[in-house]
BALOBA-1460 file (C-alpha; in Angstrom, 3 decimals):
// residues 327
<rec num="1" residu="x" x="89.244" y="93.158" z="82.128"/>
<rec num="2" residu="x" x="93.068" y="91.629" z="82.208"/>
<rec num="3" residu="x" x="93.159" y="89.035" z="84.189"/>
<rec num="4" residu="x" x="96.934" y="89.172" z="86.141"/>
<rec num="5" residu="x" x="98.202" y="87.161" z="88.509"/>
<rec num="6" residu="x" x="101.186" y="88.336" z="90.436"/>
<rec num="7" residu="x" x="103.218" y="86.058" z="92.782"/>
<rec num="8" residu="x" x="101.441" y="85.315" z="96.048"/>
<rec num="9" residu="x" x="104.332" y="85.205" z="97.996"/>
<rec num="10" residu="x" x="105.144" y="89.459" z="97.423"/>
<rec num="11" residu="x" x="102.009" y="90.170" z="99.799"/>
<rec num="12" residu="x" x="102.020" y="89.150" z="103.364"/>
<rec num="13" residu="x" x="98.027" y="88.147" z="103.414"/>
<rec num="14" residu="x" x="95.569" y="87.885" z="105.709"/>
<rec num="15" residu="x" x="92.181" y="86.510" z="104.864"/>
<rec num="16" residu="x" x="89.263" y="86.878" z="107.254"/>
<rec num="17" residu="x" x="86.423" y="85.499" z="105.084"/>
<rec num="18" residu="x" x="84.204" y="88.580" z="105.017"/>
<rec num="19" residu="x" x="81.757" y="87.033" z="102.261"/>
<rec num="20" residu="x" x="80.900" y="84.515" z="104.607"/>
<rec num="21" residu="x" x="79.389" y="87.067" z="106.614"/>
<rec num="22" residu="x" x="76.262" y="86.679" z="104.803"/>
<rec num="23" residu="x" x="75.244" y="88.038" z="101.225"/>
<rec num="24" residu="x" x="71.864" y="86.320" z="101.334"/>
<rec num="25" residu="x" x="70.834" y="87.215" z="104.380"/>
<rec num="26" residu="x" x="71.722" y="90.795" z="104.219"/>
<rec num="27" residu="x" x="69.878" y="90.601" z="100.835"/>
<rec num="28" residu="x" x="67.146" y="89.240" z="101.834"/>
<rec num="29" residu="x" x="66.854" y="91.337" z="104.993"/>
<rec num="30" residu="x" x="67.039" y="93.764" z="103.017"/>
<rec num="31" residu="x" x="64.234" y="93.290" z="99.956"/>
<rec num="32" residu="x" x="61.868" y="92.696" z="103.209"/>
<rec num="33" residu="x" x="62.049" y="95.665" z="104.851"/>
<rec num="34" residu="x" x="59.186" y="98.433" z="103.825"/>
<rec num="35" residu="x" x="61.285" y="100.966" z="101.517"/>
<rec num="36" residu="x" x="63.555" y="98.057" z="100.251"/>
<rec num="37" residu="x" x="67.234" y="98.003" z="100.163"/>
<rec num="38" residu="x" x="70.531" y="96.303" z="99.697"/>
<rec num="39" residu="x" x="73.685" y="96.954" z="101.335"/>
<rec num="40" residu="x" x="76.560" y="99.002" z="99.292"/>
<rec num="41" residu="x" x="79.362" y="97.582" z="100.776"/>
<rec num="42" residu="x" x="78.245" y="94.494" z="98.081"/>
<rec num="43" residu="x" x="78.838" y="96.696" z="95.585"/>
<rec num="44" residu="x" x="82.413" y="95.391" z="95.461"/>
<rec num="45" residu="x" x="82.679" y="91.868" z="93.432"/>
<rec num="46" residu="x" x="85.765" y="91.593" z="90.828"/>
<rec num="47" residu="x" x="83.467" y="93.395" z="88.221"/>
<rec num="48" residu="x" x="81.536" y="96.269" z="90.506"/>
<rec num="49" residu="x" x="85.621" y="96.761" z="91.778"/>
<rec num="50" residu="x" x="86.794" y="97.307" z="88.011"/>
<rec num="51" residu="x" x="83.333" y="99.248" z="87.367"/>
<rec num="52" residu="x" x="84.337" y="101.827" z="90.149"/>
<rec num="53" residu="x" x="87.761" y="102.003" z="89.035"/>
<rec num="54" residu="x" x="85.815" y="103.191" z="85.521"/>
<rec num="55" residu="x" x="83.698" y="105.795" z="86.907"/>
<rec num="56" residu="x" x="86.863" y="107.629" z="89.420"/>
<rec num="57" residu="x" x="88.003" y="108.322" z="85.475"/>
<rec num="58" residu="x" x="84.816" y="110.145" z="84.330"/>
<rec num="59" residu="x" x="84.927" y="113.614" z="83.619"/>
<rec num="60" residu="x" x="81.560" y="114.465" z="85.711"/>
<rec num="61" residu="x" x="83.042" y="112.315" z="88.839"/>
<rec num="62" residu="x" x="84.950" y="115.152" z="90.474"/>
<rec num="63" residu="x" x="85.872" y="113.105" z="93.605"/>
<rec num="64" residu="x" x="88.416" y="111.149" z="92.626"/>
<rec num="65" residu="x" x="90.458" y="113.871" z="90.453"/>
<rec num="66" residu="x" x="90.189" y="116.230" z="93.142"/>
<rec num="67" residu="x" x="90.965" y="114.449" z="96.136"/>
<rec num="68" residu="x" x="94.612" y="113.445" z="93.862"/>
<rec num="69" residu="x" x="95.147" y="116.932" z="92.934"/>
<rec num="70" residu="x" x="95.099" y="118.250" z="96.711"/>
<rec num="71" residu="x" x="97.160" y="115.219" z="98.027"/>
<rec num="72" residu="x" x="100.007" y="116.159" z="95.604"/>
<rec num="73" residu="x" x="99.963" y="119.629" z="95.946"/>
<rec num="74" residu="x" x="99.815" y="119.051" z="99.622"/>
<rec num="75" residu="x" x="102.246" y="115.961" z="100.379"/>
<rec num="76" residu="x" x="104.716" y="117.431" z="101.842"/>
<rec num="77" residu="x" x="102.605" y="118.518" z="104.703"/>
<rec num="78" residu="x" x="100.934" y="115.005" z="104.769"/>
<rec num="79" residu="x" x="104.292" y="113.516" z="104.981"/>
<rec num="80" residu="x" x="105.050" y="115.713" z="108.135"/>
<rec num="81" residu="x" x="102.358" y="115.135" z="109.863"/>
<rec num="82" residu="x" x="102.109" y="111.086" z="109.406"/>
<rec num="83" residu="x" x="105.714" y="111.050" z="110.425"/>
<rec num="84" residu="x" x="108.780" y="108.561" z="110.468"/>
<rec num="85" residu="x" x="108.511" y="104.824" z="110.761"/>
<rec num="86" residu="x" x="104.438" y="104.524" z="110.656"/>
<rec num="87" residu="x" x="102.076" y="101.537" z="109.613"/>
<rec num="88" residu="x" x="100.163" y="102.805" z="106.913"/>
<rec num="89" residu="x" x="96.888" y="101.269" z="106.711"/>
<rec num="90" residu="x" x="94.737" y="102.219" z="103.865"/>
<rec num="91" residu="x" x="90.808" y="101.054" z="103.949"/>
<rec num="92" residu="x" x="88.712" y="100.157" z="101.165"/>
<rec num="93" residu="x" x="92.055" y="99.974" z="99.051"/>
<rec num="94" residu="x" x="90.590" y="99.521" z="95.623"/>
<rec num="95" residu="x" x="92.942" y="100.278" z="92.905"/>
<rec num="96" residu="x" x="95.414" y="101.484" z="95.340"/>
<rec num="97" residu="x" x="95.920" y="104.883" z="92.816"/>
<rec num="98" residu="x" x="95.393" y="107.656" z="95.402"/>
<rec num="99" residu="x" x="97.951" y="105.479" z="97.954"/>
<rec num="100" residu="x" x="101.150" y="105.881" z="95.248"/>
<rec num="101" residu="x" x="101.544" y="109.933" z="96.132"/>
<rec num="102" residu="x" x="101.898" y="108.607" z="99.676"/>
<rec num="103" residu="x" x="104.146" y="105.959" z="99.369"/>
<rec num="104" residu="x" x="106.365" y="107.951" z="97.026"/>
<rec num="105" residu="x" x="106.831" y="110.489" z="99.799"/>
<rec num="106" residu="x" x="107.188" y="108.136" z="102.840"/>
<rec num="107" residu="x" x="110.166" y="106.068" z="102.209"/>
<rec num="108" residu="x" x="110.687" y="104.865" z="105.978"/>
<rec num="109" residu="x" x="107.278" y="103.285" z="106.514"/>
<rec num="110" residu="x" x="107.820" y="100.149" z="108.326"/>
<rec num="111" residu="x" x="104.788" y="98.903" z="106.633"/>
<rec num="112" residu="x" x="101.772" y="99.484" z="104.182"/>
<rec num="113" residu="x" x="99.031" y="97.219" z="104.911"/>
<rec num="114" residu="x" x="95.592" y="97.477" z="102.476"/>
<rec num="115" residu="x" x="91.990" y="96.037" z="104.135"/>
<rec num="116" residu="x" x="89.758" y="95.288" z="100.924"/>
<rec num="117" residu="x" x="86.208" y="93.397" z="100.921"/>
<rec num="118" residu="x" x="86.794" y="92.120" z="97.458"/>
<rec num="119" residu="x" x="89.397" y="89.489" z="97.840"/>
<rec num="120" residu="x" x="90.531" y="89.711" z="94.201"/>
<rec num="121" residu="x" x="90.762" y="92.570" z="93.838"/>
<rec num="122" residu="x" x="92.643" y="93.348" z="96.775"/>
<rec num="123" residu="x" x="95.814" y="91.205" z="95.846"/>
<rec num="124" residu="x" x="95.620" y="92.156" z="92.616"/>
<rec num="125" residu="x" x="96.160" y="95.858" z="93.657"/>
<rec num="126" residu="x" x="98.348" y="94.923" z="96.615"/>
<rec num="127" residu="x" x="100.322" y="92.448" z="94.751"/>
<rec num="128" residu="x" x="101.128" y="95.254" z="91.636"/>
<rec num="129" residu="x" x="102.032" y="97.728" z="94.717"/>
<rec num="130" residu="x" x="104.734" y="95.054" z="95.970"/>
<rec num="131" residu="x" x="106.547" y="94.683" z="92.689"/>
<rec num="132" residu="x" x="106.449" y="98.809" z="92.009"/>
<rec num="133" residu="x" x="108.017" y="98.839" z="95.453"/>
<rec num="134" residu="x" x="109.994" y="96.458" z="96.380"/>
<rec num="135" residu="x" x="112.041" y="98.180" z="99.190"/>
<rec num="136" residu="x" x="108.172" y="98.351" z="101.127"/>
<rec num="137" residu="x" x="106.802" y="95.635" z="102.913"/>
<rec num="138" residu="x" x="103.215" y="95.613" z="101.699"/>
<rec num="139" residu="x" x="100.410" y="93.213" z="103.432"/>
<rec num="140" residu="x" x="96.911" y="92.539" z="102.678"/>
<rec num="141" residu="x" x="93.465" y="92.339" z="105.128"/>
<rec num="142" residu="x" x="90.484" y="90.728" z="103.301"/>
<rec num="143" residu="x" x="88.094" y="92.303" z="106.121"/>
<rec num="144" residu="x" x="84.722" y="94.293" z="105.928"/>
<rec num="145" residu="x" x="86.159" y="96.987" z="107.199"/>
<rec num="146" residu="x" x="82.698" y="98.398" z="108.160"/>
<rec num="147" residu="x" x="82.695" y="95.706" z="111.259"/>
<rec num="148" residu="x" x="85.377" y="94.293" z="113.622"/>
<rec num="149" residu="x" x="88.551" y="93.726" z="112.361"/>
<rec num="150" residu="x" x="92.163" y="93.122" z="113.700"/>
<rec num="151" residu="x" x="95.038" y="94.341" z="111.537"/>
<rec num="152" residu="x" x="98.666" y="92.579" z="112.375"/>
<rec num="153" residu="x" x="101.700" y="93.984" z="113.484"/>
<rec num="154" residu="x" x="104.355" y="94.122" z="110.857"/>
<rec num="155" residu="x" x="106.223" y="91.285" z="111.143"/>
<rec num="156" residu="x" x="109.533" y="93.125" z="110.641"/>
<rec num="157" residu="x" x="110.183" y="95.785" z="112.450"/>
<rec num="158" residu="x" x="108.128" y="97.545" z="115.124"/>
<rec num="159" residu="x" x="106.282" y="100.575" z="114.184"/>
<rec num="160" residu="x" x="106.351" y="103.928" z="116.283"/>
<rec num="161" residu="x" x="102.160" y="104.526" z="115.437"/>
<rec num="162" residu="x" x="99.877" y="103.601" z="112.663"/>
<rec num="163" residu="x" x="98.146" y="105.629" z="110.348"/>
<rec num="164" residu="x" x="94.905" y="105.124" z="108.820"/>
<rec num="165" residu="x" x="94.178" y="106.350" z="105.236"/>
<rec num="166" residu="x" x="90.833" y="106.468" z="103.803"/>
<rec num="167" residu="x" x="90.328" y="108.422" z="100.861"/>
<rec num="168" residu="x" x="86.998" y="108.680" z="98.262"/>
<rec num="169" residu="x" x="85.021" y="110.169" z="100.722"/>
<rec num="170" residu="x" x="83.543" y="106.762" z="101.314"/>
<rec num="171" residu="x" x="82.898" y="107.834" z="105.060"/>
<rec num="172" residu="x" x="79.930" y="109.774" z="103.586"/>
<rec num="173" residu="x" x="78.115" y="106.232" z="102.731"/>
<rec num="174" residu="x" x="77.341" y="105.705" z="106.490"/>
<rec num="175" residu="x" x="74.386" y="107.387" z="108.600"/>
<rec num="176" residu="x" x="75.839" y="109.934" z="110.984"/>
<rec num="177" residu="x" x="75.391" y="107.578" z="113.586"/>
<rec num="178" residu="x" x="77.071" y="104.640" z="111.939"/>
<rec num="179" residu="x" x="79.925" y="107.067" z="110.927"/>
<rec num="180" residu="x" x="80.877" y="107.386" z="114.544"/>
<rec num="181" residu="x" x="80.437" y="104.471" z="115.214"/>
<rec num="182" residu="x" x="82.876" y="103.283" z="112.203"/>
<rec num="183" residu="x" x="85.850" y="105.751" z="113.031"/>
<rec num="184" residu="x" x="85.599" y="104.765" z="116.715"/>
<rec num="185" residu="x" x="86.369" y="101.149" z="115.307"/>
<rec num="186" residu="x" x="89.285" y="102.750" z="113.389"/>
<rec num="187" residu="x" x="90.139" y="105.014" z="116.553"/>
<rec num="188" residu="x" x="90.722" y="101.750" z="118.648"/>
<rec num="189" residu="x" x="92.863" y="100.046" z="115.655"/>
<rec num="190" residu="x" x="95.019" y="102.940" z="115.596"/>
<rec num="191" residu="x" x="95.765" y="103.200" z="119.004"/>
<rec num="192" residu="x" x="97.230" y="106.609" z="120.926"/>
<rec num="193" residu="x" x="99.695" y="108.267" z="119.310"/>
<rec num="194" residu="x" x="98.013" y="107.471" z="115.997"/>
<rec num="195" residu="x" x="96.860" y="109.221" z="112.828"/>
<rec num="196" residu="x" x="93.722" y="109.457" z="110.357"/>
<rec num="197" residu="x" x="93.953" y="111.123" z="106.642"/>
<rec num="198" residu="x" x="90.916" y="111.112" z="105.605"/>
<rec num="199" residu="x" x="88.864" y="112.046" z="102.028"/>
<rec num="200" residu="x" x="85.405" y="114.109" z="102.881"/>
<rec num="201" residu="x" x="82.979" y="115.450" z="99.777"/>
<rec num="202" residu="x" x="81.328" y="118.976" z="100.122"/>
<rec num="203" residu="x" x="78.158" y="120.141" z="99.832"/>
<rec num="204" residu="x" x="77.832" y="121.855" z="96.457"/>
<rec num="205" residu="x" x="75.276" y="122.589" z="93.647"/>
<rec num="206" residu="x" x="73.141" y="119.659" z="93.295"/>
<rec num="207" residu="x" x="73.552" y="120.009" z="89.281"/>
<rec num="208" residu="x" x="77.191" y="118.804" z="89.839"/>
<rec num="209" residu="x" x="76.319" y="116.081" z="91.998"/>
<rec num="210" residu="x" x="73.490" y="115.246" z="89.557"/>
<rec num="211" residu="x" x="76.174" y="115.079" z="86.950"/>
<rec num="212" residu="x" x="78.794" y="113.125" z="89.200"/>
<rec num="213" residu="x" x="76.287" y="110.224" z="89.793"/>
<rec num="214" residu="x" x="74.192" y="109.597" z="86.760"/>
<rec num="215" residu="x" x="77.241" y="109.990" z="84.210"/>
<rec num="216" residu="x" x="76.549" y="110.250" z="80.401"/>
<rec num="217" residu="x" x="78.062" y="106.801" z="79.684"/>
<rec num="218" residu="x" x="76.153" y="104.884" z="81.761"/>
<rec num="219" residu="x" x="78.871" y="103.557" z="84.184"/>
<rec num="220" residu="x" x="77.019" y="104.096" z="87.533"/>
<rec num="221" residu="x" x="74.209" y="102.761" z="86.210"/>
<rec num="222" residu="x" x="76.138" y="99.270" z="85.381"/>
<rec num="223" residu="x" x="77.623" y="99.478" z="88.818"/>
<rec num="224" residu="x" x="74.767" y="99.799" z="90.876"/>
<rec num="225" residu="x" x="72.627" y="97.203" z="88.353"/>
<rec num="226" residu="x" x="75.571" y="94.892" z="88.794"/>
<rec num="227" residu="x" x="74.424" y="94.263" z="92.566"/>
<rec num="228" residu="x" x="71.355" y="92.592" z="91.158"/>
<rec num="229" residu="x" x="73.517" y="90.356" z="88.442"/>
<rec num="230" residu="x" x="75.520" y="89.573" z="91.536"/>
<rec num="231" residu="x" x="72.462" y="88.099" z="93.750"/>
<rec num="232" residu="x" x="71.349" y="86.047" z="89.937"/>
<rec num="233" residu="x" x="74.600" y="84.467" z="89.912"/>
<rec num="234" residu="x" x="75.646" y="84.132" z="93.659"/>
<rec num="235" residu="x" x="71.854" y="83.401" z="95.022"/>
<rec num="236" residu="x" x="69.850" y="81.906" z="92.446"/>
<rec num="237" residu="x" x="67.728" y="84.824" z="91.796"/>
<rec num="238" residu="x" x="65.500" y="85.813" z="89.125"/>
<rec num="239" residu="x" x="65.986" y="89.528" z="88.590"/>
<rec num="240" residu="x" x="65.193" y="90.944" z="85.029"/>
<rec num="241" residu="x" x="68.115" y="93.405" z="85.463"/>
<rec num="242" residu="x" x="66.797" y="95.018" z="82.494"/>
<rec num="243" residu="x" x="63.328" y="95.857" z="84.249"/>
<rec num="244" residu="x" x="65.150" y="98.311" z="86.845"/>
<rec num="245" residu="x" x="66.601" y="102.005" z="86.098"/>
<rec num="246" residu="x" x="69.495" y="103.400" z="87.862"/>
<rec num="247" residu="x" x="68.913" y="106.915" z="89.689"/>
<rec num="248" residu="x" x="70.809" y="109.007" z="91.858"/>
<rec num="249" residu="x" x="68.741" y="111.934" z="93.880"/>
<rec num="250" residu="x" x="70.253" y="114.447" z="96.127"/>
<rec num="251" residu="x" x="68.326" y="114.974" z="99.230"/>
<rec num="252" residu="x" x="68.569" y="118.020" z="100.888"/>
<rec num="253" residu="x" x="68.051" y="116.711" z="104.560"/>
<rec num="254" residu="x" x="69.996" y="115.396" z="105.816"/>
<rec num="255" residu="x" x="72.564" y="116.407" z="102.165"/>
<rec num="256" residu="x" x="73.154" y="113.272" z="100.644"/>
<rec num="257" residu="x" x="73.046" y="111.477" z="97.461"/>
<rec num="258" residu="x" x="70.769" y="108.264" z="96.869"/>
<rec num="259" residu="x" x="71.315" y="105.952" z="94.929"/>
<rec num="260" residu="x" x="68.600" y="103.733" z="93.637"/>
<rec num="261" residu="x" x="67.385" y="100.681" z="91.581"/>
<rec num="262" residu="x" x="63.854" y="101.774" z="90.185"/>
<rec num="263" residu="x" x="61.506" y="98.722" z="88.980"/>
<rec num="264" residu="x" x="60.297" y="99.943" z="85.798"/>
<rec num="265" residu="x" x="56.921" y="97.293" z="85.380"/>
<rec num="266" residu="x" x="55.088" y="95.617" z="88.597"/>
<rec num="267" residu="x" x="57.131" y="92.657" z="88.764"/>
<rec num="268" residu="x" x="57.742" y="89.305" z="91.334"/>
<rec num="269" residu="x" x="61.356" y="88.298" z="91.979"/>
<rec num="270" residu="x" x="62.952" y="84.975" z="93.600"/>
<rec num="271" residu="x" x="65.720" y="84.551" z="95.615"/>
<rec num="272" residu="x" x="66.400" y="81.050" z="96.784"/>
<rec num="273" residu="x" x="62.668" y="80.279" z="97.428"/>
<rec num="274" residu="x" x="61.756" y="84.056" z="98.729"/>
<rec num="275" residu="x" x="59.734" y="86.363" z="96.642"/>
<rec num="276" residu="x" x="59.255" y="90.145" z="96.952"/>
<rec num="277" residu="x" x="56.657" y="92.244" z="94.865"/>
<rec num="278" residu="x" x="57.615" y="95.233" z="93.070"/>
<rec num="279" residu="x" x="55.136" y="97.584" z="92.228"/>
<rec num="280" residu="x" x="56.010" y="100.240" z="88.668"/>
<rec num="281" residu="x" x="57.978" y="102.990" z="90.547"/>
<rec num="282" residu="x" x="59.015" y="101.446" z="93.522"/>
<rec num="283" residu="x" x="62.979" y="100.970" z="93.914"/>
<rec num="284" residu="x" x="65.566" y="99.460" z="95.712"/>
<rec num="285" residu="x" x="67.674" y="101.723" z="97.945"/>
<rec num="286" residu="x" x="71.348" y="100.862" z="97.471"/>
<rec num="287" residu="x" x="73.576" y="104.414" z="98.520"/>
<rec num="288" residu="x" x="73.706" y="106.602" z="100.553"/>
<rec num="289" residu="x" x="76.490" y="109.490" z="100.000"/>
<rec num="290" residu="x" x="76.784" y="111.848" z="102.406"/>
<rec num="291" residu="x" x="77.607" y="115.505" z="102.150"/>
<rec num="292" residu="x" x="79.523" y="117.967" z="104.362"/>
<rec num="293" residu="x" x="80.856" y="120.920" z="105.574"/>
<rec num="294" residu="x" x="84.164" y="121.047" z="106.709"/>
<rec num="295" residu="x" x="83.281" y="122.034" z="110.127"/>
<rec num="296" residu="x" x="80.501" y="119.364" z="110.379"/>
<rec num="297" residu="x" x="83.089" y="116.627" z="109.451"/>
<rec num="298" residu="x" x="85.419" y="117.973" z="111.829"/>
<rec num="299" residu="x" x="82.347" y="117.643" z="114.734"/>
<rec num="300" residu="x" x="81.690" y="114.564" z="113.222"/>
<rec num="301" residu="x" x="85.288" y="112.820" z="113.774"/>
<rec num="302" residu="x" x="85.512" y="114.772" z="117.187"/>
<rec num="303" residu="x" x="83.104" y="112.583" z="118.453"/>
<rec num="304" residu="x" x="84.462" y="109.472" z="117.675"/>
<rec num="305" residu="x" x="87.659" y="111.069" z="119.938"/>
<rec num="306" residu="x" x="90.048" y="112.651" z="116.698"/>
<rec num="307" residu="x" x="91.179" y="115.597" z="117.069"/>
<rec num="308" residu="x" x="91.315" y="117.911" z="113.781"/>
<rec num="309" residu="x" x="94.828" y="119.058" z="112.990"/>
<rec num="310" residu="x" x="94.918" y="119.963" z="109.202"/>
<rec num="311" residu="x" x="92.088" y="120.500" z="106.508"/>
<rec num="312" residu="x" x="92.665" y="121.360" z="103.076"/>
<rec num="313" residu="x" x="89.904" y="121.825" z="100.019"/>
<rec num="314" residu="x" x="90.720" y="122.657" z="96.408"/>
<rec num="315" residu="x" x="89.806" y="126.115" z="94.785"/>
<rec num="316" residu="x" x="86.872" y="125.506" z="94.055"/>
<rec num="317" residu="x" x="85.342" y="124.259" z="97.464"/>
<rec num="318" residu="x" x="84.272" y="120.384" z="95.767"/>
<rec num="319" residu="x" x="86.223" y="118.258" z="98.009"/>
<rec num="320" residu="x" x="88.066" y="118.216" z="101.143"/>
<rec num="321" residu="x" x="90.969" y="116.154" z="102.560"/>
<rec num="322" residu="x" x="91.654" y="116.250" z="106.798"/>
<rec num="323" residu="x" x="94.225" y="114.950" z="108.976"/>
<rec num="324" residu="x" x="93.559" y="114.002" z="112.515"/>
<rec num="325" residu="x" x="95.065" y="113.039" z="115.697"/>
<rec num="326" residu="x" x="94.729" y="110.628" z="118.993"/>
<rec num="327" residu="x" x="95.841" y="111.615" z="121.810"/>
């Protein structure tokens, strides 16, 4: 993993301390409940970052590949729709790869802001984005942007709307319920007037969403595993990361993907002075990914108060990007 440092000063940034929010509590919340799991949204330390950045390049994950392929052949239309002089706000920015088509074809924005989890990781993205263009005035939110979160007015120039981006289909990770209850958030940060492009995966064969999560090389499997490194070296615990098998099941109701940590031996584990049993079989639930329709994901955004204006899939019917509107 290179290790680059860009100049601080390129990135207008915000930090609101989102690891403070509690990792051990969540974790431990979450290893006491019943069916036992940890949240996904800690997926995202410098390494499980560069590990998902690694798996959007696999041949069996479709998502990422996809989702690029219909945003070029369909920027023009994107570019029309977000409009002149907008705040671009991308969530969950990662290695800001999918954001470059949209940049390239917006050369007005007034800003480009990114909202990241993983501090790191965020600059690092939003700092190489700066340099590559320098004509853009690029900030940075260290928020979980699954909570409350305030994003600043550019500091330049007033914008006529914003516009959320939020590609990967990472809106499929949250229960129906929370999904509202997310893009609602996102609905009130974007004001009237403003704009959502969003990334949604279909429902397909299960075989290729076998294939998609339990890759060949083994890279999901190190991502999800590295959650329980992370709690060793962040919490003091005592997992034997080598007792627990990576699995990804699609469940037909309600069509989703989990993802899950299965304890391979009966086994006790510590965390800071709390111990959970494990019996042989039993696993930690880590992921959900949600599957869709186009017409559910278009009720589903409705009721959060978008309204659907464009929706376009690749030939093959695996993913699906939409625009929407608030009025």
């Amino acid at each position: 993993m290179d290790n680059v440092h860009y100049p601080e000063a390129l990135v207008a940034f915000v930090d609101l301390d989102p690891e403070i929010e509690d990792f051990r509590a969540s974790v431990i919340d979450g290893l006491s409940q019943p069916r036992k799991t940890l949240p996904c949204k800690f997926f995202y330390d410098e390494r499980g970052s560069w590990l998902f950045d690694r798996i959007c390049t696999l041949d069996e994950y479709y998502p990422t590949r996809t989702e690029i392929c219909i945003l070029e052949e369909r920027i023009r239309e994107i570019a029309e729709l977000i409009g002149r002089r907008a705040h671009l706000i991308e969530l969950g920015s990662g290695a800001s790869v999918k954001i470059r088509s949209l940049l390239n074809a917006l050369p007005d924005l007034v800003q480009y802001t990114a909202v990241d989890i993983s501090r790191e990781h965020l600059l690092k993205s939003a700092e190489a984005l700066a340099l590559d263009y320098p004509a853009l005035n690029v900030a940075a939110v260290c928020a979980d942007y699954t909570g409350a979160f305030d994003v600043p007015k550019p500091s330049h120039y007033p914008a006529a709307h914003r516009v959320a981006f939020f590609p990967g289909s990472t809106v499929g990770n949250f229960s129906h319920e929370e999904a509202v209850g997310f893009l609602e958030r996102i609905a009130g940060i974007l004001g009237s007037g403003g704009g959502l492009l969003i990334g949604a995966d279909l429902k397909k064969d299960r075989d290729v969403l076998h294939a998609a999560y339990n890759d060949a090389a083994g890279v999901t499997a190190a991502f999800n595993l590295n959650l329980l490194h992370r709690i060793n070296d962040e919490l003091g615990g005592d997992f034997d990361v080598d007792a627990f098998e990576h699995t990804a099941v699609y469940v037909d109701d309600p069509g989703r993907i989990e993802m899950r940590l299965v304890s391979s031996r009966k086994q006790t584990v510590s965390i800071d002075g709390c111990c959970f049993e494990f019996a042989r079989g039993e696993y930690i639930h880590t992921e959900n990914s949600h599957k869709f329709s186009p017409e559910e994901f278009r009720e589903l955004c409705a009721r959060a108060g978008f309204t659907p204006v464009a929706c376009w899939t690749d030939p093959d019917q695996l993913f699906s990007v939409h625009y929407f509107s608030i009025e």
